[in-house]
Every structure is written in C-alpha cells, then in structure tokens.
C-alpha positions in Angstrom: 0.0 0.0 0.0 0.9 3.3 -0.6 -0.1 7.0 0.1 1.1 10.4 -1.0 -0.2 13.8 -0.6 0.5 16.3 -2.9 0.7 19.1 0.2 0.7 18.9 3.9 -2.2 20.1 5.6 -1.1 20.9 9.1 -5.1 21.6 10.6 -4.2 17.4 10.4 -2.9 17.7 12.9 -5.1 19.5 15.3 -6.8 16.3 15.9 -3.8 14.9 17.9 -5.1 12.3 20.1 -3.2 12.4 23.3 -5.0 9.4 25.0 -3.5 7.8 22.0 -0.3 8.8 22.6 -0.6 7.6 26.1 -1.5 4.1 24.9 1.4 3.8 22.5 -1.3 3.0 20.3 0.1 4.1 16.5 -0.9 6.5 13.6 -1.1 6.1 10.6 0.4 9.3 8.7 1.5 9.9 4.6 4.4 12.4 4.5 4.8 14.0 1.1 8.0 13.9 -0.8 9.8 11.7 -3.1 8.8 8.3 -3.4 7.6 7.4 0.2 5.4 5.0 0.5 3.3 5.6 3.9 5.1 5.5 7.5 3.9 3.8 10.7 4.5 6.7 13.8 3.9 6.8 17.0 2.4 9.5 18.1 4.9 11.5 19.9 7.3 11.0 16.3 4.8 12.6 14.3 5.0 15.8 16.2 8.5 15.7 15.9 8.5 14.9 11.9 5.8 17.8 12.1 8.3 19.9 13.6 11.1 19.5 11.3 9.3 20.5 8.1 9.5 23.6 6.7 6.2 25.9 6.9 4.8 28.3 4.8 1.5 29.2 5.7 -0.4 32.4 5.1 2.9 34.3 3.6 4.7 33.5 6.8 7.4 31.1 6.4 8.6 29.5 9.9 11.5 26.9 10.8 
C-alpha cells in the first residue's frame, strides 16, 4: 500500500489524540515527498516529523 499527498495540511494535525499517545497506540500518517510510501508513527514521532518541516502558511514562512 501506498499514500502520498500532494501538500501537507497541518489543521491534520489539530486532531492529535493524546489518549493515543498515552496508549502507544500508532498513527497512521502519509508524509509527502519523493517516493515514500506511507510511515507507521507513533504519536509522539509525528510531532516531531511535524516539527522539522518547513512551513509556509499564510505568507509567513517559519523553521
């Protein structure tokens, strides 16, 4: 299986599910870019992947 998006949407991530987190349980979450296929996080990593991609959003561009 595979998944791509063609941009990020960062609102995805508004619905961060702490309880989750807690659990260790994982999420499921497609990272666009060059030929990824889809990656299995936990939680926790995918604020950290979050964190290390550039952001432009609304003319500001952050990181």
């Amino acid at each position: 299986m595979q998944a791509r998006l063609d941009k990020l949407d960062i609102d995805d991530f508004d619905d961060f599910d702490e309880q989750a987190s807690r659990e260790g349980k994982y999420l499921i979450y497609a990272l666009a870019g060059e030929k990824h296929g889809f990656r299995i996080l936990r939680a926790k990593e995918v604020i950290r992947v979050m964190m290390t991609i550039p952001v432009e959003q609304d003319g500001f561009k952050g990181f």
